[in-house]
N, CA, C and O of each residue as an XYZ file, in Angstrom:
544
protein
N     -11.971     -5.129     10.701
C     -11.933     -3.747     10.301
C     -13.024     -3.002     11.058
O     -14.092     -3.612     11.108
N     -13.001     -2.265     11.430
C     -13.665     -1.230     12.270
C     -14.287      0.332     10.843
O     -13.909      0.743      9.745
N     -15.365      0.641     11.837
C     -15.610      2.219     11.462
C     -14.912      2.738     11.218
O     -14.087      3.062     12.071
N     -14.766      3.221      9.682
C     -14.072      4.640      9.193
C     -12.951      4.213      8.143
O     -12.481      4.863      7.210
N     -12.602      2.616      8.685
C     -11.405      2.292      8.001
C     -12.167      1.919      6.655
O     -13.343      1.749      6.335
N     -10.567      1.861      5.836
C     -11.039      1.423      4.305
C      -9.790      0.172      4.098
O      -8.840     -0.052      4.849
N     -10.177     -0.554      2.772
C      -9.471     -1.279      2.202
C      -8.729     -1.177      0.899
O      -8.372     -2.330      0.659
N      -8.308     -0.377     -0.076
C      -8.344     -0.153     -1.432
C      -8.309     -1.594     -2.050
O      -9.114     -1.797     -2.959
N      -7.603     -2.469     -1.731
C      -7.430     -3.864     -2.903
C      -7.510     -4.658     -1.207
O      -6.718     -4.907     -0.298
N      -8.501     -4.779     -1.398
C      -8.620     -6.330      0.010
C      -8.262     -6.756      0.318
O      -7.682     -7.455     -0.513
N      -7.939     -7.136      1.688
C      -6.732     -7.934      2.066
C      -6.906     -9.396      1.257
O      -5.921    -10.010      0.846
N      -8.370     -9.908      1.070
C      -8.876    -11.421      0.341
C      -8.353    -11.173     -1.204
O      -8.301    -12.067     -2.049
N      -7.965     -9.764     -1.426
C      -7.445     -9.794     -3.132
C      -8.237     -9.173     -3.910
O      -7.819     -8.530     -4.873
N      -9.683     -9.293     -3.556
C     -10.998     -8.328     -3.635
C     -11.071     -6.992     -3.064
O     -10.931     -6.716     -1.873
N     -11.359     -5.995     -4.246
C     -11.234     -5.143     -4.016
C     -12.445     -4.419     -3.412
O     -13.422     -4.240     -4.140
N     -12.469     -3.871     -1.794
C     -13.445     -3.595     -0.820
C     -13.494     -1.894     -0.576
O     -12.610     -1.100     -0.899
N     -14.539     -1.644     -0.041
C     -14.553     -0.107     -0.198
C     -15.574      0.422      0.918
O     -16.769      0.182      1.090
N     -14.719      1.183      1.573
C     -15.380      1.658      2.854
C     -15.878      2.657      2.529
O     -15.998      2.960      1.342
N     -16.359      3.537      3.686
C     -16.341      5.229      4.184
C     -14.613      5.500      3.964
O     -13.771      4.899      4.633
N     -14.298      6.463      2.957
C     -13.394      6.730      2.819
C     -12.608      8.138      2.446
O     -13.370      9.103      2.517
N     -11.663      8.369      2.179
C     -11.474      9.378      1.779
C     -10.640     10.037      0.598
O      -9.774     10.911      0.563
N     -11.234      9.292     -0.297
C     -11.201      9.199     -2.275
C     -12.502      9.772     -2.920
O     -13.672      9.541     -2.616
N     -12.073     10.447     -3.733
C     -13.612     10.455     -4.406
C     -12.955      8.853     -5.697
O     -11.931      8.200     -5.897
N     -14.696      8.973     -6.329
C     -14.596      8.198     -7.486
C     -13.528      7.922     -8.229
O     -12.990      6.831     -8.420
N     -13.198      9.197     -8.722
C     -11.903      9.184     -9.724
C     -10.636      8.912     -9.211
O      -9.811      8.613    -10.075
N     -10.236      8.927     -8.056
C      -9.390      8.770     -7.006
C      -9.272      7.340     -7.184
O      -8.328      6.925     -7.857
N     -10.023      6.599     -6.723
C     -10.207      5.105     -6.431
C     -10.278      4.418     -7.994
O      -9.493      3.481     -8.145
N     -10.819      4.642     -8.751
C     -10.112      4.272    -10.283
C      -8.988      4.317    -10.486
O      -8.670      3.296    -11.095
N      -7.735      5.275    -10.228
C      -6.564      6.063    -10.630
C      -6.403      4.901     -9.411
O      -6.635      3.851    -10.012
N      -6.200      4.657     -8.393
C      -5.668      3.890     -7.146
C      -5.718      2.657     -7.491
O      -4.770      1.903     -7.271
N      -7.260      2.111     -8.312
C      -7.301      0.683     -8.721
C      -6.290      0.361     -9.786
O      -5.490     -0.574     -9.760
N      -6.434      1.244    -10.703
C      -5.356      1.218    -12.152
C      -3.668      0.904    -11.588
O      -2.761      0.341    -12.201
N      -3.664      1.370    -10.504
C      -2.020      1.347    -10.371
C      -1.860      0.262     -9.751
O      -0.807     -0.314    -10.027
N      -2.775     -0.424     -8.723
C      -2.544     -1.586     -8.339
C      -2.750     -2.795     -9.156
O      -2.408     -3.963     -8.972
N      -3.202     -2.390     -9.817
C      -3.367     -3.409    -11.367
C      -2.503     -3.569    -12.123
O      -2.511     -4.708    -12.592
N      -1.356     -2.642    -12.648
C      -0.834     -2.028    -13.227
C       0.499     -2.502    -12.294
O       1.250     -3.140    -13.033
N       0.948     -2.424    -11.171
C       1.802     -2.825    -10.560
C       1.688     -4.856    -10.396
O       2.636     -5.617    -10.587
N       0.399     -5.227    -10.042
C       0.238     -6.555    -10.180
C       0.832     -7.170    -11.352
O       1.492     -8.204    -11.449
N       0.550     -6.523    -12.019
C       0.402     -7.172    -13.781
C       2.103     -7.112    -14.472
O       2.403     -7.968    -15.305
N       2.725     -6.476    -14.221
C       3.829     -6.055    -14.291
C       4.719     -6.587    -13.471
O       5.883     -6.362    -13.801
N       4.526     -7.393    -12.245
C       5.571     -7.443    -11.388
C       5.390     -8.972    -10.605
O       6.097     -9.543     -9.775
N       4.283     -9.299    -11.181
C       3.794    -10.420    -10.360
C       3.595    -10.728     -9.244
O       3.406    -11.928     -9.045
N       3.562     -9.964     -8.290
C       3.389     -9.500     -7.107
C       2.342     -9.096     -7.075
O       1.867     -8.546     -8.069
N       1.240     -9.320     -5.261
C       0.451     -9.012     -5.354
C       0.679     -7.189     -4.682
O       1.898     -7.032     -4.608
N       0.119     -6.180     -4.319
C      -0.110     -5.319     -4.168
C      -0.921     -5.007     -3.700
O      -1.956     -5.255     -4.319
N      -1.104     -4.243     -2.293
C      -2.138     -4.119     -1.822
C      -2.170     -2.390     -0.573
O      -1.189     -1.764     -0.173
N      -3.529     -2.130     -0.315
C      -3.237     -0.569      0.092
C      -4.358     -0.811      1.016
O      -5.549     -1.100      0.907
N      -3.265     -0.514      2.255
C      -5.085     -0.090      3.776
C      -4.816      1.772      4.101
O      -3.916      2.570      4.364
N      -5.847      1.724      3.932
C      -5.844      2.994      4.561
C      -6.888      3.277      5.915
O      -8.115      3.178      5.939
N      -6.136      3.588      6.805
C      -7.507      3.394      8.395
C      -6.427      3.163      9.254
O      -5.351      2.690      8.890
N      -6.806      3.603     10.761
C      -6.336      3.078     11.871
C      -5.704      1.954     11.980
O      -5.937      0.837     11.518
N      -4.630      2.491     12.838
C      -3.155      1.568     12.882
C      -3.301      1.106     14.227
O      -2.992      1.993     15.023
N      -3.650      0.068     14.753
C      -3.130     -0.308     16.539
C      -1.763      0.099     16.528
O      -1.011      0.252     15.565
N      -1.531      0.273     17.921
C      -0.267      0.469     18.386
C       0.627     -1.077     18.661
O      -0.029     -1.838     19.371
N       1.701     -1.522     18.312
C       2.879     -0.940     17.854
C       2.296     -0.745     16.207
O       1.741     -1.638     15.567
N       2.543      0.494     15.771
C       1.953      0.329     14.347
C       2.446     -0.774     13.017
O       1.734     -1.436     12.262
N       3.978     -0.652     13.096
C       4.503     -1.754     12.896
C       4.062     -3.095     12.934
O       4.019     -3.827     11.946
N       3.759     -3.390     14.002
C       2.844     -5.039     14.092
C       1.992     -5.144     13.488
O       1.752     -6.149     12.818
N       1.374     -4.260     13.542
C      -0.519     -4.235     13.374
C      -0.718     -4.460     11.542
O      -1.589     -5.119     10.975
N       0.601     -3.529     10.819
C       0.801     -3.607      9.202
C       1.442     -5.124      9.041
O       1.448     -5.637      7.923
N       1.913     -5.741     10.038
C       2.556     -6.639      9.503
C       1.419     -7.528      9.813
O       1.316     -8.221      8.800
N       0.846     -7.758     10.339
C      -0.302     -8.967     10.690
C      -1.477     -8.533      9.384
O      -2.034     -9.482      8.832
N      -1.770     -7.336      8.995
C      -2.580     -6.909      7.924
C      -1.936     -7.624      6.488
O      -2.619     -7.897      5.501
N      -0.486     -7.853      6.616
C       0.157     -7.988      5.316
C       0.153     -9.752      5.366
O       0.572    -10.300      4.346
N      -0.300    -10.631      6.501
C       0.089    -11.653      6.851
C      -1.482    -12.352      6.225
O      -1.679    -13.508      5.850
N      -2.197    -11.499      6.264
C      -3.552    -11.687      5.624
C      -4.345    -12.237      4.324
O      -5.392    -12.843      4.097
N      -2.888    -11.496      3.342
C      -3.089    -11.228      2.198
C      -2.721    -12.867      1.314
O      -1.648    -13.395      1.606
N      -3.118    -13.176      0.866
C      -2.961    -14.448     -0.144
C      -1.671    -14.773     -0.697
O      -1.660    -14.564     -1.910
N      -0.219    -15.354     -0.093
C       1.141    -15.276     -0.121
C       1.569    -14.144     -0.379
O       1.781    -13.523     -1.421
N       1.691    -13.908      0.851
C       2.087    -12.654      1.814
C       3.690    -12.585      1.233
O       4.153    -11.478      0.960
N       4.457    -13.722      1.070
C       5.671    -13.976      0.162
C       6.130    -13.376     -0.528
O       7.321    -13.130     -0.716
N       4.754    -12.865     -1.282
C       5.078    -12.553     -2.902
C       4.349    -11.596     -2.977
O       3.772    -11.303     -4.024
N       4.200    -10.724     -1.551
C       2.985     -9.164     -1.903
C       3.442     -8.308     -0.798
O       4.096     -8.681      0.176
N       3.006     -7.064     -1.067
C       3.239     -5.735     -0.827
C       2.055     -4.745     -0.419
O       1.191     -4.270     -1.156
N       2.222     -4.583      0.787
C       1.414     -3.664      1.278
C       1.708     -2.260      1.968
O       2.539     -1.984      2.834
N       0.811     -1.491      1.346
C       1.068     -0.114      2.028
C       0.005      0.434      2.723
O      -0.991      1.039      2.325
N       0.376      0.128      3.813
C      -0.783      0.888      5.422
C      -0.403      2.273      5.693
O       0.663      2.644      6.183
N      -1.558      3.124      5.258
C      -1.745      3.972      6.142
C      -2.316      4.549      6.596
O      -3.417      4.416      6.062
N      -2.386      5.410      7.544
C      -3.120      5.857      8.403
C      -3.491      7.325      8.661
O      -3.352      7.608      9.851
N      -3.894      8.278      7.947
C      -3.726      9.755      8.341
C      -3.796     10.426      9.465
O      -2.862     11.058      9.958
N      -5.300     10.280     10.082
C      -5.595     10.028     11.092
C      -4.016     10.187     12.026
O      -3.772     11.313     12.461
N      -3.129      9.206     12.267
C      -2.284      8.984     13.499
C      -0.940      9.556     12.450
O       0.184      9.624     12.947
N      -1.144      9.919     11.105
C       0.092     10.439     10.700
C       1.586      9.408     10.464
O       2.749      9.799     10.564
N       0.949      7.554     10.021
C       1.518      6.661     10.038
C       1.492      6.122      8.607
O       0.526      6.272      7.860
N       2.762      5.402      8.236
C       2.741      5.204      6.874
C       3.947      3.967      7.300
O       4.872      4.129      8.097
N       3.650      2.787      6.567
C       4.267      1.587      6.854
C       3.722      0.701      5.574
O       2.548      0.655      5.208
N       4.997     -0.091      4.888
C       5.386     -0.416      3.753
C       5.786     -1.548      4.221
O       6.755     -1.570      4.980
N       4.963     -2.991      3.777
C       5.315     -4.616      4.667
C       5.727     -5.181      3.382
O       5.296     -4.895      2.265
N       6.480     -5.887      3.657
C       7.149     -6.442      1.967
C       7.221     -7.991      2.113
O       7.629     -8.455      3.178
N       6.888     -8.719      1.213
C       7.153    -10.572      1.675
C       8.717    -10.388      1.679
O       9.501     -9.450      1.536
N       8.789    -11.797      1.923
C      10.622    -12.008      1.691
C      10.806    -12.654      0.627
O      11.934    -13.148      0.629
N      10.034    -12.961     -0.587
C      10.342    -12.966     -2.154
C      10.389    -11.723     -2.394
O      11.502    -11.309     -2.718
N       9.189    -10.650     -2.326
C       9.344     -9.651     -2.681
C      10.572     -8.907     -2.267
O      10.922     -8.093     -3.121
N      11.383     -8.957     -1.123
C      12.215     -8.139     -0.812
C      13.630     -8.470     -1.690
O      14.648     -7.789     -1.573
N      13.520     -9.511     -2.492
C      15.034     -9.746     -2.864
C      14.556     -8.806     -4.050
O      15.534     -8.448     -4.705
N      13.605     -8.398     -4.434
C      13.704     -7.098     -5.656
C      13.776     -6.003     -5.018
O      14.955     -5.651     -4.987
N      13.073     -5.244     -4.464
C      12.527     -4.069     -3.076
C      13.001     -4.208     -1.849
O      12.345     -4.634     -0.898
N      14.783     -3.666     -1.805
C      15.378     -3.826     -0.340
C      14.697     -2.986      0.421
O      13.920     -2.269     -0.209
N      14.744     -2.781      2.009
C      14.287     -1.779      2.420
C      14.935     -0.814      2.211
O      14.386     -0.039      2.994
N      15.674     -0.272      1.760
C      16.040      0.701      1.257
C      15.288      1.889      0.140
O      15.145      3.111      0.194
N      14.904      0.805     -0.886
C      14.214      1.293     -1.855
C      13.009      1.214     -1.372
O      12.481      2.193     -1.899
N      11.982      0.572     -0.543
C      10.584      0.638     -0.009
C      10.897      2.414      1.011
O      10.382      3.529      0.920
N      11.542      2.060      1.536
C      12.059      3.777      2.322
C      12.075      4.907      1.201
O      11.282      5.847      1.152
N      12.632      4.771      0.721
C      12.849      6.277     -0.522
C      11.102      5.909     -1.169
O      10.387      6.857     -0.844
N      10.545      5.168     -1.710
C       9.262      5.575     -2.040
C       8.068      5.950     -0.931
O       7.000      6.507     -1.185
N       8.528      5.505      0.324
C       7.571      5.856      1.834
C       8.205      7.397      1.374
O       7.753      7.594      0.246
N       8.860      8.290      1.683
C       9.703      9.224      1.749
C       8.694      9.900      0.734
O       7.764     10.617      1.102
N       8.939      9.637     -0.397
C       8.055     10.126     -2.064
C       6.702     10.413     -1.478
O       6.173     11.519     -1.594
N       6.076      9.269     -0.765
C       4.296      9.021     -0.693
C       4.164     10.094      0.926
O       3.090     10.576      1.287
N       5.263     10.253      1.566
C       4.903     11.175      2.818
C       4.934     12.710      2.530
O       4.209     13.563      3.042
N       5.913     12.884      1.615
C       6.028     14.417      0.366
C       4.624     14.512      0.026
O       4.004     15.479      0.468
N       4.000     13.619     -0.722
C       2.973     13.762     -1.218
C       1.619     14.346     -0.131
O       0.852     15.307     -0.094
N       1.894     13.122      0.663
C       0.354     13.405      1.993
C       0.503     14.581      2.562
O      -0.498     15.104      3.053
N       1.975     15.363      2.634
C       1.957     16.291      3.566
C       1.726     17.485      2.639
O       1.953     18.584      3.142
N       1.270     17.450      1.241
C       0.725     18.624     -0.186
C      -0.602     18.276      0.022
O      -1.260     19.013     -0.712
N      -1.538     17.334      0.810
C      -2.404     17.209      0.911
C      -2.967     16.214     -0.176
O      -4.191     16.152     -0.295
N      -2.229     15.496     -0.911
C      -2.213     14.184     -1.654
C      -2.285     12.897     -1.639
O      -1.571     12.088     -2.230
N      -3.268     12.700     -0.867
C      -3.419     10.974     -0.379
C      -3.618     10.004     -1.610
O      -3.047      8.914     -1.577
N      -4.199     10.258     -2.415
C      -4.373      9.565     -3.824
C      -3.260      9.191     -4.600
O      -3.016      8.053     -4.999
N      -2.448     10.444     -4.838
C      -1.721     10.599     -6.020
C      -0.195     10.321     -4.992
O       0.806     10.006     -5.636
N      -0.076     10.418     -3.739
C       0.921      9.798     -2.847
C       0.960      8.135     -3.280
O       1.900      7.545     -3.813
N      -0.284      7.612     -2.902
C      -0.295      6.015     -3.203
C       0.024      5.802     -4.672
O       0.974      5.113     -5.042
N      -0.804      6.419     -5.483
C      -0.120      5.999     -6.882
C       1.502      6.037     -7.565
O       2.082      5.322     -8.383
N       1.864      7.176     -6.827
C       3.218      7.585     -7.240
C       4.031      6.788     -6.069
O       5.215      7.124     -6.071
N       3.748      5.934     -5.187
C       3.996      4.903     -4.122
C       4.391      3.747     -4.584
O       5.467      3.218     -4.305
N       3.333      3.190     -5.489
C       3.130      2.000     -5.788
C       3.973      1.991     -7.186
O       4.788      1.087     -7.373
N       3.763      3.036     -8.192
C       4.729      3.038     -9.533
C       6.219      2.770     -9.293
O       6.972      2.023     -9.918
N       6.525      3.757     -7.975
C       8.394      3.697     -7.602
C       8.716      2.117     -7.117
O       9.683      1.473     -7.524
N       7.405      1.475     -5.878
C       8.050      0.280     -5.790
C       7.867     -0.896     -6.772
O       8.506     -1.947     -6.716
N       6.783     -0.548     -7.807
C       6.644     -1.629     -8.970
C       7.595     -1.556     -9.872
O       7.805     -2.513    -10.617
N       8.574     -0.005     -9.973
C       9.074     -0.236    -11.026
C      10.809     -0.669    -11.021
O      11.667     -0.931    -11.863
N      10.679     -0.522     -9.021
C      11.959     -1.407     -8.434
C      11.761     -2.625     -8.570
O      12.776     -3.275     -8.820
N      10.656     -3.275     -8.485
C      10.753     -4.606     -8.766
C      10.570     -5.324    -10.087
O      11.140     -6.400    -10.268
N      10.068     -4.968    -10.697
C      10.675     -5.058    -12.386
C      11.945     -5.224    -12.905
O      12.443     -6.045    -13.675
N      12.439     -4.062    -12.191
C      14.438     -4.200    -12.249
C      15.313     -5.398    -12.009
O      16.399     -5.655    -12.531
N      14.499     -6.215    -10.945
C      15.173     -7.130    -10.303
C      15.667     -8.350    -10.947
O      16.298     -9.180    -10.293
């Protein structure tokens, strides 16, 4: 990880905290939902926010490859900065969360960033795909 970037829930599962761009209450409300989606879905859950290498695509998927059975977890990278938003799903997780349904909540969380909502984008991110996978 480089300058500037952040981690919300660690790629190690530990939750890490950069220079970022949350206040306090932000990052409570962000922790609660990834908790809240964990706990509920059995899946792990996880949120980068920071610089994307190029192909951005790769770069989320090697971030998601990180995470402690990557199988069975969900990550949402993004990036403001480059105006990138990428949603990596295991392949347990995907038999609940087709890409289909990870798309319509990217869609929800890019509505949000572009009201100037980076917080309440991820939370209302993470509720739509936790509460697709609950369904399953």
């Amino acid at each position: 990880m480089t300058a500037g970037e952040m981690t919300v829930a660690g790629l190690s599962g530990r939750p890490e905290v950069l220079d970022g761009p949350f206040s306090t209450r932000q990052l409570l409300r962000i922790d609660e939902a990834l908790r809240t989606a964990d706990d509920s879905t059995g899946y792990t859950f996880s949120i980068y926010v920071g610089d994307l290498e190029e192909p951005v695509r790769e770069h989320a998927e090697r971030l998601h490859g990180q995470i402690t059975e990557p199988d069975r977890a969900v990550l949402i990278a993004v990036s403001p900065n480059q105006r990138q938003l990428e949603v990596v799903t295991g392949a347990e997780v995907r038999k609940r969360i087709p890409d289909r349904d990870a798309k319509l909540a990217a869609l929800s969380m890019v509505a949000s960033f572009g009201g100037g909502d980076l917080a309440g984008g991820l939370v209302n991110g993470l509720d739509q795909l936790a509460s697709r996978a609950r369904k399953g």
